[in-house]
C-alpha positions in Angstrom: 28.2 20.5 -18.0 29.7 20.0 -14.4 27.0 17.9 -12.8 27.4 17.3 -8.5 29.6 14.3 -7.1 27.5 12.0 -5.0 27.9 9.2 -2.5 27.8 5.7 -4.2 26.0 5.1 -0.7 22.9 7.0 -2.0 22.7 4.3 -5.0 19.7 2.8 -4.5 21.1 -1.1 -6.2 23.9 -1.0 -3.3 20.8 -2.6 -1.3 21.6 -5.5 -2.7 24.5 -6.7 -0.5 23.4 -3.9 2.2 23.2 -7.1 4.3 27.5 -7.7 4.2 29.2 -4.3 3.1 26.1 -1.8 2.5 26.4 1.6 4.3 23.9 3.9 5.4 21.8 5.6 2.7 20.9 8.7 2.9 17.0 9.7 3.1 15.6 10.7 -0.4 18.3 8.7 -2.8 17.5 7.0 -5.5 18.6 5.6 -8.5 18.0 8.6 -10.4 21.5 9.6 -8.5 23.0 7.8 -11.0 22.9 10.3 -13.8 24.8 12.4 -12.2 28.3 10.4 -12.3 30.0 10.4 -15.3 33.2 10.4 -14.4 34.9 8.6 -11.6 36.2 11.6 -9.7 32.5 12.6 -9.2 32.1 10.0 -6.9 31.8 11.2 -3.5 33.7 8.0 -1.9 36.9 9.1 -4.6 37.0 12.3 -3.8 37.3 12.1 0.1 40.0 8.9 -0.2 42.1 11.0 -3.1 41.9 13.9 -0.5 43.1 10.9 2.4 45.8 9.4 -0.1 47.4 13.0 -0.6 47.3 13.7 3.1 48.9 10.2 3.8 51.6 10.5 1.2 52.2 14.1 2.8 52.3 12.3 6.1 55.1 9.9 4.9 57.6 12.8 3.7 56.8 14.6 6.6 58.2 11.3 8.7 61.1 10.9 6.4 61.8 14.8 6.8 61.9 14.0 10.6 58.8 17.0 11.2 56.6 14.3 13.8 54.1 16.9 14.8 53.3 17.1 11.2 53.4 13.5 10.5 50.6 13.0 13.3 48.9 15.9 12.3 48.8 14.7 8.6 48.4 11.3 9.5 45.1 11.5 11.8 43.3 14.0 9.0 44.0 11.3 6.5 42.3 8.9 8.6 39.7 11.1 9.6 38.6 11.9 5.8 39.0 8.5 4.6 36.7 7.3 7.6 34.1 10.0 7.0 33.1 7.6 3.7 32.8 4.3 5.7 32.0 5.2 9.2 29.1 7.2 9.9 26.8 4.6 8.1 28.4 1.8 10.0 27.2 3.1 13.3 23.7 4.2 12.2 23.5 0.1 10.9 24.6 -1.0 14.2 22.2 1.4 16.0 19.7 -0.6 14.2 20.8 -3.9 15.3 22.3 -4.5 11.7 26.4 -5.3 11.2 28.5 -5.0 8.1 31.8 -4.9 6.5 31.7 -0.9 7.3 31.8 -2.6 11.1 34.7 -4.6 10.4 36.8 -1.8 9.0 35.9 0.8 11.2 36.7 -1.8 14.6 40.1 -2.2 12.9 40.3 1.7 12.0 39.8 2.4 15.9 42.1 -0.7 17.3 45.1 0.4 15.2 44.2 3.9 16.4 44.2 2.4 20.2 47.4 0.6 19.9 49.3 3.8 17.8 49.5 2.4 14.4 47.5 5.1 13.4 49.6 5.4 9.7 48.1 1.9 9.3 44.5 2.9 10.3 44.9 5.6 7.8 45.8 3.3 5.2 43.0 1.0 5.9 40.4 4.1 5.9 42.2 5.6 2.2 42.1 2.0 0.6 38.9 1.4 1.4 37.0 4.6 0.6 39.0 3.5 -2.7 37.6 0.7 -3.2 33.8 1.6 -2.2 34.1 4.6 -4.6 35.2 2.3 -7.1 32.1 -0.2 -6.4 29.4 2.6 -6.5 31.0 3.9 -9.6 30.5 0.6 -11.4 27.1 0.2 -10.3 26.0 3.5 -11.4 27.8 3.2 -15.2 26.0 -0.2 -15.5 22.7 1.2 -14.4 23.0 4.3 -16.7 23.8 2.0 -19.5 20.2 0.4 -19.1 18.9 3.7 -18.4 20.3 5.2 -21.5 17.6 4.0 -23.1 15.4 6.4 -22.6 18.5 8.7 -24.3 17.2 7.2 -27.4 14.0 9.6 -27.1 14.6 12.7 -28.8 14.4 16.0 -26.5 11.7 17.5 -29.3 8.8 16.2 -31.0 6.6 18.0 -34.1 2.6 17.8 -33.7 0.5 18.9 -35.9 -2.7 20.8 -34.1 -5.6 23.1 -35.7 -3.8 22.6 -39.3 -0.4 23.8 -37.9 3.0 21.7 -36.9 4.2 22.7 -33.2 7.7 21.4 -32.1 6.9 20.0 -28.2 8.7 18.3 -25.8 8.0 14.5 -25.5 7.0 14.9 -22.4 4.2 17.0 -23.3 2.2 14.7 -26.0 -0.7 12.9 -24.9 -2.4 10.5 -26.6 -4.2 11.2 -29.9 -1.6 13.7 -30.6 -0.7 13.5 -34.4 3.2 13.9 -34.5 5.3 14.4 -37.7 8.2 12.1 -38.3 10.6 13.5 -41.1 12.9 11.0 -42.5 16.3 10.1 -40.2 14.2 11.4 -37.0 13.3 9.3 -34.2 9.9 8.3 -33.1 9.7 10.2 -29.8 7.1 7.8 -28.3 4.9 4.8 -29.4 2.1 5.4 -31.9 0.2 3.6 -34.6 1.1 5.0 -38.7 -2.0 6.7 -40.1 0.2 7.6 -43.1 3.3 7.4 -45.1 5.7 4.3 -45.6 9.0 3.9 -44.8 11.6 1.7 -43.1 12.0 2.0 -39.8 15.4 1.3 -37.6 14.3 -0.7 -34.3 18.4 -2.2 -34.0 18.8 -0.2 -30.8 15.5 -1.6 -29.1 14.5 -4.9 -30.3 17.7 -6.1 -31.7 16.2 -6.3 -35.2 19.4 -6.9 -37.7 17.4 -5.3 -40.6 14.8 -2.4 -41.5 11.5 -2.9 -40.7 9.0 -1.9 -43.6 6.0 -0.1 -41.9 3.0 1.8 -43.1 -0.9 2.9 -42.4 -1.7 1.1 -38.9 1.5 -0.6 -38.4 2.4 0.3 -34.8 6.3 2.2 -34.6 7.9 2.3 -30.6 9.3 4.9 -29.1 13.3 5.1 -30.1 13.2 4.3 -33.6 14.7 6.1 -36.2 12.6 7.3 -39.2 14.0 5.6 -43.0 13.1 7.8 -46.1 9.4 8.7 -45.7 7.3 11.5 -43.6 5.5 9.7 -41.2 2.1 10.7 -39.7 2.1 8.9 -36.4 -1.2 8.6 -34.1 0.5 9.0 -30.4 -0.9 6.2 -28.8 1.2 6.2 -25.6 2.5 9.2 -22.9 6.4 9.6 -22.4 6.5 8.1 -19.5 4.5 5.3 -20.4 6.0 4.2 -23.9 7.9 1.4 -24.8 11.5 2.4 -23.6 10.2 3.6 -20.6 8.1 0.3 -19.4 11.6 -1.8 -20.3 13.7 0.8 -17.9 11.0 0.5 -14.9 10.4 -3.2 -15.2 14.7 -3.7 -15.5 14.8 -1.9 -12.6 11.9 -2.8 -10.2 13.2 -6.5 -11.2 16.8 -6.2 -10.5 15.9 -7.0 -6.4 15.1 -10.4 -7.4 18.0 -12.5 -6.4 19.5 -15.2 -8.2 20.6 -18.4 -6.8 24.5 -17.8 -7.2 23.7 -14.0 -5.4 21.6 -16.0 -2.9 24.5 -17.9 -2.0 26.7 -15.1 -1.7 24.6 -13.3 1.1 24.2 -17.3 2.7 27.9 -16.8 3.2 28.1 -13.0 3.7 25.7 -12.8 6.0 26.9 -14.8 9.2 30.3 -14.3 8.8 30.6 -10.8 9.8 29.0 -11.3 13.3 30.8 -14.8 13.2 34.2 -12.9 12.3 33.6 -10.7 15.1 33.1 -13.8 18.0 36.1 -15.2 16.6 37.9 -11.8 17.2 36.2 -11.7 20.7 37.7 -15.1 21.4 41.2 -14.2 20.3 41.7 -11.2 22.2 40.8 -13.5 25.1 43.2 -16.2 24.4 45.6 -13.0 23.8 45.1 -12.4 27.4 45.5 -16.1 28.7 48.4 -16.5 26.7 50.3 -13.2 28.3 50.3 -11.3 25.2 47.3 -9.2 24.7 48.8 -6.4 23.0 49.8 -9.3 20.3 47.0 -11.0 19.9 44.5 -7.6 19.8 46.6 -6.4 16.5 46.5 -10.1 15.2 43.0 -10.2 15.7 41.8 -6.9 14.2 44.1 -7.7 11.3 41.7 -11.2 11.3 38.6 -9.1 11.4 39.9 -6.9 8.2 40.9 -10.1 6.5 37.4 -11.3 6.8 36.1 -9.1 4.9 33.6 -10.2 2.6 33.2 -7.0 0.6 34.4 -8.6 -2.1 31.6 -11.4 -2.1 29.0 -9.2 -1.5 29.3 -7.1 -4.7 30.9 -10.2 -6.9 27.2 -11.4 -8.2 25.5 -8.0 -8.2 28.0 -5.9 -10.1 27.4 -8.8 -12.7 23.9 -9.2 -12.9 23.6 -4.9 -13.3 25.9 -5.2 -16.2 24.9 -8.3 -17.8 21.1 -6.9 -18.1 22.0 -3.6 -19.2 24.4 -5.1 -22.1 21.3 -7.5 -23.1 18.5 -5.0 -22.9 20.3 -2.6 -25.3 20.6 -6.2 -27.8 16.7 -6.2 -27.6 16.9 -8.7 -24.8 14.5 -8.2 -21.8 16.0 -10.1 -18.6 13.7 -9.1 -15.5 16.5 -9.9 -12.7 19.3 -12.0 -11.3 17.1 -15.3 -10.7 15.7 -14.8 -14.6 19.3 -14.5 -15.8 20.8 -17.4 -13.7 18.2 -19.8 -14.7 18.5 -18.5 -18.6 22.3 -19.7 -18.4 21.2 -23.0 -16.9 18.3 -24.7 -18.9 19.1 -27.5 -21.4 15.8 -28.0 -22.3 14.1 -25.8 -25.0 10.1 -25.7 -26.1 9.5 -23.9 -28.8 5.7 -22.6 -29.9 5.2 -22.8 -33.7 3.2 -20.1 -34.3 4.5 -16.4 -34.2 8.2 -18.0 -32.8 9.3 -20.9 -35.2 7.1 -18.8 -37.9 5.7 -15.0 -38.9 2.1 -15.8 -37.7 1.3 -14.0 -41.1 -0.3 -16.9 -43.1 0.5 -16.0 -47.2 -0.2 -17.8 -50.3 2.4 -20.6 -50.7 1.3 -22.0 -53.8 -1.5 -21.8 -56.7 -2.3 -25.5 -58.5 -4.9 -24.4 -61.9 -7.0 -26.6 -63.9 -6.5 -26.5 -67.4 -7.7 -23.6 -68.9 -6.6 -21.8 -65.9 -4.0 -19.4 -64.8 -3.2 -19.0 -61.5 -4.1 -15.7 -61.6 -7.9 -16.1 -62.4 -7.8 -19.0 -59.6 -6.6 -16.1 -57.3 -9.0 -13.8 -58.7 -12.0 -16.5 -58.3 -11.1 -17.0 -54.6 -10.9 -13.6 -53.4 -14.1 -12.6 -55.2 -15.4 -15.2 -52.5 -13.1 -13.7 -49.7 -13.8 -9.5 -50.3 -15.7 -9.2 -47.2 -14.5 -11.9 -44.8 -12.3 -11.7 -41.8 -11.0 -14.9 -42.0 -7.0 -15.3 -41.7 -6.8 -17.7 -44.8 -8.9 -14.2 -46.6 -6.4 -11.9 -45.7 -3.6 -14.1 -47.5 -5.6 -14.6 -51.0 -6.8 -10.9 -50.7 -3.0 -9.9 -50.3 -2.2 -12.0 -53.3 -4.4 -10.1 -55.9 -4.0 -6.5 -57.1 -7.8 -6.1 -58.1 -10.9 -8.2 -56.4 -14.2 -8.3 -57.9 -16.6 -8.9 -55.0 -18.9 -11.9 -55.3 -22.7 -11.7 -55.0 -25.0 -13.8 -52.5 -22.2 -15.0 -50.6 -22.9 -17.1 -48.1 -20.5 -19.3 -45.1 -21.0 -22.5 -44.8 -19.7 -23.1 -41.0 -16.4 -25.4 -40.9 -16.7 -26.1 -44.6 -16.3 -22.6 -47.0 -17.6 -20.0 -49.2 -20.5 -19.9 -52.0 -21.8 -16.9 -54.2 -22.2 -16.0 -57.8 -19.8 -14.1 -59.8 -20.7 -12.8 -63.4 -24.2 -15.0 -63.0 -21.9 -18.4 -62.4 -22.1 -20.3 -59.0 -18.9 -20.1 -56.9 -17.3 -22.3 -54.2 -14.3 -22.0 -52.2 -13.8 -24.6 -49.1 -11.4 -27.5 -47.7 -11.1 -30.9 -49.8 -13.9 -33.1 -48.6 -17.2 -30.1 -49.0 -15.6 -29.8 -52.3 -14.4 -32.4 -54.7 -10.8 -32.0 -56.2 -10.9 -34.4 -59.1 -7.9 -33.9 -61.0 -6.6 -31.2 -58.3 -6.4 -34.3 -56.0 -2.6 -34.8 -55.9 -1.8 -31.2 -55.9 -4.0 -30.9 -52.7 -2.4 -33.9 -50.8 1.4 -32.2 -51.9 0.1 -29.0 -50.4 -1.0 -30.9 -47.5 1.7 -32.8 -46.8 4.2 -29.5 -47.2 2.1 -28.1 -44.3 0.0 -25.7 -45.8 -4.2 -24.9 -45.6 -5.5 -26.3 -48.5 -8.5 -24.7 -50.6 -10.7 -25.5 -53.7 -11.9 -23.1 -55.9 -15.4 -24.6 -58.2 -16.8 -22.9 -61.2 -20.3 -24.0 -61.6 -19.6 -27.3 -60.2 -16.0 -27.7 -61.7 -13.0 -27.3 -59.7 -10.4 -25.0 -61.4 -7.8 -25.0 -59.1 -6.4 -25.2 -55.5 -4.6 -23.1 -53.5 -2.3 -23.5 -50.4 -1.9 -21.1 -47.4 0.7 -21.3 -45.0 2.6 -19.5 -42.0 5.7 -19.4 -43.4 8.7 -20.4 -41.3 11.1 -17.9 -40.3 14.1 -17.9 -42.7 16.6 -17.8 -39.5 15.1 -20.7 -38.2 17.2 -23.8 -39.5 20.0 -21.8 -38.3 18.8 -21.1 -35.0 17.8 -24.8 -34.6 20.8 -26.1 -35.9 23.4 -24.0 -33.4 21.2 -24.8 -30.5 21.3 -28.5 -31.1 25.1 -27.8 -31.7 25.1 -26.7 -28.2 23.9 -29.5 -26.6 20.1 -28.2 -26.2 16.8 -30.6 -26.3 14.4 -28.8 -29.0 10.8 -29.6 -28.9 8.0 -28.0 -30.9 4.4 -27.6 -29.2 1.6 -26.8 -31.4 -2.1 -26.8 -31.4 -2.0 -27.4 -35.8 -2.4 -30.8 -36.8 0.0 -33.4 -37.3 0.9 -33.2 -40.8 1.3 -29.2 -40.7 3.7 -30.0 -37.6 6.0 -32.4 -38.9 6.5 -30.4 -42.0 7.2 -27.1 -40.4 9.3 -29.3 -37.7 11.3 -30.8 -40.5 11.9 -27.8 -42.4 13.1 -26.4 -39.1 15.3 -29.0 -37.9 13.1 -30.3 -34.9 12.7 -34.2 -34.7 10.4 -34.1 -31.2 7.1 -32.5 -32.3 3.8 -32.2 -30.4 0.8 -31.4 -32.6 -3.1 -30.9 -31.8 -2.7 -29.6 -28.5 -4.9 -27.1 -26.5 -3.1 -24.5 -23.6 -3.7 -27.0 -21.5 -1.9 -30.2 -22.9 1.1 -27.7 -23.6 1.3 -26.9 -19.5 1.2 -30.8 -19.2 4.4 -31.3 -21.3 6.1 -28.8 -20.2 5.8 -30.1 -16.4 6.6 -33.4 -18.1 10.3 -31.9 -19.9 10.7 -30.5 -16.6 11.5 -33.7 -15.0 14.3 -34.0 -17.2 15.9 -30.6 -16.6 15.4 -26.9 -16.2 13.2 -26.5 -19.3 12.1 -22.9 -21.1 9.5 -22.2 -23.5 9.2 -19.9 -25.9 6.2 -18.3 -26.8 3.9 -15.1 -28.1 3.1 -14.0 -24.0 -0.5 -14.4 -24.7 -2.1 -17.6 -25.9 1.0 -19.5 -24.5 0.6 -18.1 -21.1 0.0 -21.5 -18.9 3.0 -23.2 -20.6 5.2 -20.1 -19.7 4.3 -19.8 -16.4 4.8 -23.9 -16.0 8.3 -23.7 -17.5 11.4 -23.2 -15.1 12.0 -19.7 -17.7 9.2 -18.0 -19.7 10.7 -16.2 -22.9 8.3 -14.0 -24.3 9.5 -13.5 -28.6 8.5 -10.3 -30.4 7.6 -9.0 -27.1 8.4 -5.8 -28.3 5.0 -3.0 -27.5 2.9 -5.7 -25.6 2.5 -5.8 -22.1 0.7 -9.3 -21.4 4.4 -10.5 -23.4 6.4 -8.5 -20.6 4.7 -8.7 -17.7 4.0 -12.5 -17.5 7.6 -13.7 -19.3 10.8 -13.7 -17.2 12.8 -12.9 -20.6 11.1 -11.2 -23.5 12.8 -10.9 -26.5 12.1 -7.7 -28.0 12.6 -8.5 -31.6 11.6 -10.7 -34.3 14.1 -12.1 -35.0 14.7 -15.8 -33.7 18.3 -15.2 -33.2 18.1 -13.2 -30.5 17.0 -16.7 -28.3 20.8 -18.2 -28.6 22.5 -15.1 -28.4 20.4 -14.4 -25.1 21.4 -18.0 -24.1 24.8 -17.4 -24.6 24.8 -14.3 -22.9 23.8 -15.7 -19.8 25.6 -18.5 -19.9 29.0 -16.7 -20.0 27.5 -14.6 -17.1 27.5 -17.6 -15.1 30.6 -18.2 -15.6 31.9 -15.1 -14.5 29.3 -14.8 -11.4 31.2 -18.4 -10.2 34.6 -17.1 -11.1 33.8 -13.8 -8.6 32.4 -16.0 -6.0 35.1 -18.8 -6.1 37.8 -15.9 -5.6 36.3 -13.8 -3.0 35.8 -17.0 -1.0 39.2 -18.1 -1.4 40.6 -14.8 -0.9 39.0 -14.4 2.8 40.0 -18.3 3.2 43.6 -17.3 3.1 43.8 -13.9 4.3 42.2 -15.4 8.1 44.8 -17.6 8.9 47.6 -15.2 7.1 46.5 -12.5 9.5 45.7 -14.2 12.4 49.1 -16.0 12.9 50.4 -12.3 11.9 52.1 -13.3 8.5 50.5 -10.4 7.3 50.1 -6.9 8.7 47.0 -4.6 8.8 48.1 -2.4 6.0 48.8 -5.5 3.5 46.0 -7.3 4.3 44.0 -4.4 3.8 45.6 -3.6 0.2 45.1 -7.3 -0.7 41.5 -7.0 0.5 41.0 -3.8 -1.6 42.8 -4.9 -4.7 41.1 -8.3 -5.3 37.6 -6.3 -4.6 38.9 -3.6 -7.8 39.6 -6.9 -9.8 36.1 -8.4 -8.7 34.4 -5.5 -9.9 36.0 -5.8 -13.2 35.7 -9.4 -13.8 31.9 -8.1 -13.4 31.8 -5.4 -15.6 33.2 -7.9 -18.2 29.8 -9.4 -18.7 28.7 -6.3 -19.9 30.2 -6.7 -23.2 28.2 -8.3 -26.0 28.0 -7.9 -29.9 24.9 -7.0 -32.7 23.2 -9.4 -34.1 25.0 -9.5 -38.2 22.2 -8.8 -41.1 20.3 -12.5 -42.8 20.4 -13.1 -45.9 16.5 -13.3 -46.1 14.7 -10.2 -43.9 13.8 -11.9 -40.7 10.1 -9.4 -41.7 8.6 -9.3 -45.1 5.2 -7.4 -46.1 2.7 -9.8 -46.7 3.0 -8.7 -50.6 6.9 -9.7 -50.6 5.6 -12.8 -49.1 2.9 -13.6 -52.2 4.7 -15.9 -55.4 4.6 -14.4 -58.2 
């Protein structure tokens, strides 16, 4: 479908270096602009310097034919059309008191013009329309790459209403709607499972390596593809509200923020174009002095071309646009430049232990019996006790048996455990101390010391066995820990479990600084304390973490993936649950870096030579101009480089496991 060329003007990210080389926008862009280029001869700025290019090149065998009139003719309407691009916003900026690099090349435009190089004001006007075409068209193809995204949505969507299945547009569910999910379909916005199981593709959204088994009241986001069951999905969130759609808006609104290396750029940027122009002034006048003013006036608007610091401007942004775009499509939530700069820079990491290090989804570890016992009837004992209790440690013995038997006359005893009856027989379930483990004793303290919630089941006074729940570490973990110490990282832990649940889970991880027994508070006052030592992040669930996030120098959200107190408050979410993500996200931004500081370093040096090259008239307008324009077109694609990154590869283990996988046998 032939969509309309635009302006790369209109592109509402081009604000970011508005202040050195932004043009006029026109009233009523936006982003949404962006869409619409797909192809690079759709951009407005391409079009009009092809068209300039042809007529200068026409020009030019026109000349060598010996037809002037024609040359002139040709020459002034391909500086006239390459102008049209650069010009008009120029003026309407310095209406408004405002200067930029659409200033500098339209001064030297007109000065060539006045002095009769007007080949060479044509070529200036045809290169740079080039090259701001080319600038605009990067910017939108990052941008569109973020905001494909919402592509992942499909255009229809099955709802079941009054007994019948209607096919509907996304746009038009609302929430309550029951939509149909038939297997390889995508979920067209997020909803909660009221039945059917399946596995569920989340590798474009949260990064997720591996299937994610779902089923009744599991929540499913917006983008995923459908496995091998029909899914009955509770819409719990509009179209423009889901998942994909918050990621897009926040990317976006964020991408303003500046980082410190784009900071920099616009500290430079920003006074030398007026101070470019003074320096100009003040060489024209020594051109006079001197005798030679006709000299000195082309030497000087070659100087005030040569100072352009397009280049500059758009090295950090055209960087930081495709360097979020690459990691939000990897699951990786960066909310702007100053995020992303700070990600590649911290050497200190914390790490929460629950819900990051492990699954937050405490499961029966291990089963100690009495003899007489299996560990079957101890399992069977406990969850008669834990049938109608809400209690975390409950939910793991409940998962562990196939068939409970409720208790009678239970009763809690606050801090200490469960009695009842069962079968006319007293019952107990609690932590060693309220009951006695007798022979159970060394089995307890091994549990204990392996970092697991220990409990006692007693039969009529007996105990007949113990059991151990734990939060099971994530099975990437030790490899996670490992390469991150590997690359020169500080890894703490900070945990509100006790001590010896700490070290265990710390050892089994890799981690050798561990902070245990600590309440929100206490992990704010660490953090603040690692801070003195270097840029520090911390990684956490978004909620319960919250001060120590917002205390770290970076707050990384994991699993963020569906909950808005995870994305709103972290600077980097990571969308997935899978703890890889956290290195590859590091190295992603730390190679960003790198290429920010490459693009700075040249565009610096390139206007540090061109000056003095032009101004002692070495070079020529034309050349310096093509110099200019050609290091900008290599700037841009040094940029777009840190666009590229790779998929996570599949673990051995599944980084999620139903709670039933997750139960020994």
């Amino acid at each position: 479908m032939n969509r309309p060329a635009i302006s790369g003007r209109e592109h509402g990210n081009t604000a970011n270096s508005e202040s050195a080389c932004g043009c006029e926008a026109p009233a009523g862009a936006s982003s949404d602009d962006d869409d619409a280029v797909e192809h690079l001869w759709q951009v407005r700025d391409i079009q009009f310097g092809l068209v300039s290019g042809v007529l200068l090149l026409a020009g030019f065998v026109s000349g060598l034919l010996g037809w002037e009139v024609a040359e002139l003719v040709l020459s002034v309407a391909a500086l006239l059309v390459g102008a049209s691009t650069f010009v008009p916003g120029a003026l309407k900026r310095l209406a408004r008191g405002k200067v930029g690099v659409g200033l500098l090349m339209t001064i030297g435009a007109v000065g060539a013009t006045a002095l009769g190089q007007i080949e060479e004001a044509a070529m200036l006007a045809f290169l740079f329309s080039l090259a701001e075409g080319l600038e605009d068209y990067s910017l939108a193809k990052t941008r569109r790459g973020l905001r494909a995204l919402l592509g992942l949505v499909p255009r229809e969507a099955t709802i079941r209403r009054n007994g019948r299945d209607v096919v509907l547009s996304p746009d038009d569910l609302v929430v309550g709607d029951l939509m149909i999910v038939k297997p390889g379909e995508r979920v067209a916005t997020d909803g909660d499972i009221r039945s059917g199981r399946t596995a569920v593709d989340t590798s474009a959204i949260t990064g997720e390596s591996m299937p994610v088994e779902v089923g009744p009241g599991d929540p499913v986001f917006a983008g995923s593809v459908n496995g091998s069951g029909v899914l009955e999905v509770e819409v719990t969130a509009a179209a423009r509200d889901n998942s994909l759609a918050r990621i897009v808006h926040i990317v976006e609104a964020e991408q303003s923020r500046k980082g410190a290396t784009q900071r920099l750029a616009d500290r430079i940027a920003t006074p030398l174009v007026p101070g470019i122009l003074i320096a100009a002034a003040l060489t024209v006048i020594a051109g006079f002095l001197l005798g030679e003013p006709a000299m000195w006036l082309q030497r000087a608007l070659v100087m005030v071309v040569a100072a352009s610091p397009c280049a500059l401007a758009i090295s950090v942004p055209v960087t930081a646009v495709a360097s979020i775009g690459a990691a939000s499509r990897r699951g990786i939530l960066i909310k702007g430049g100053a995020a992303l700069e700070t990600l590649g820079k911290v050497r200190t990491i914390a790490l929460d232990k629950t819900g990051t290090l492990t699954r937050n989804q405490p499961a029966v570890a291990d089963v100690a019996p009495a003899d007489g016992y299996s560990a079957a009837e101890v399992l069977g004992l406990a969850a008669a006790l834990e049938a109608r209790s809400e209690h975390p440690l409950a939910r793991a013995i409940l998962a562990a048996v196939d068939d409970v038997r409720a208790a009678d006359e239970v009763t809690a005893e606050v801090g200490s455990g469960l009695t009842g009856r069962l079968g006319g027989r007293g019952l107990r379930l609690g932590r060693p101390g309220w009951i006695d483990p007798g022979p159970l004793t060394a089995h307890v303290t091994r549990m204990q010391d392996a970092g697991a919630t220990a409990v006692v089941v007693e039969l009529d006074g007996a105990p007949v066995g113990a059991i151990a729940v734990r939060d099971e570490l994530r099975p990437e973990a030790p490899e996670v820990i490992a390469q991150l110490r590997a690359d020169g990282y500080t890894i703490v832990m900070l945990t509100g479990d006790n001590e010896a649940t700490a070290r265990a889970i710390a050892r089994e991880a890799g981690i050798s600084e561990v902070y245990a027994d600590l309440r929100p508070e206490d992990k704010s006052a660490i953090i603040q304390r690692l801070r003195r030592t270097g840029l520090t992040a911390m990684v956490g669930d978004g909620v319960n973490d919250a001060p120590a996030l917002a205390t770290a120098d970076l707050g990384i959200a994991m699993g963020a993936m569906g909950s808005d107190v995870a994305i709103e408050t972290a600077a980097v979410a990571l969308m997935g649950d899978d703890l890889r993500l956290l290195p590859h996200a590091l190295d992603h931004a730390r190679r960003t870096r790198r290429i920010m500081l490459q693009n700075v370093i040249l565009s610096i040096a390139l206007i540090t030579i061109l000056i003095p090259l032009g101004l002692f008239g070495v070079l020529g307008l034309a050349a310096v101009v093509l110099v200019h324009e050609v290091a900008e077109v290599f700037v841009i694609g040094n940029g777009i480089r840190a666009g590229r990154t790779t998929a996570l590869p599949p673990i051995t283990t599944p980084a999620l496991q139903t709670e039933q996988e997750m139960v020994p046998a």
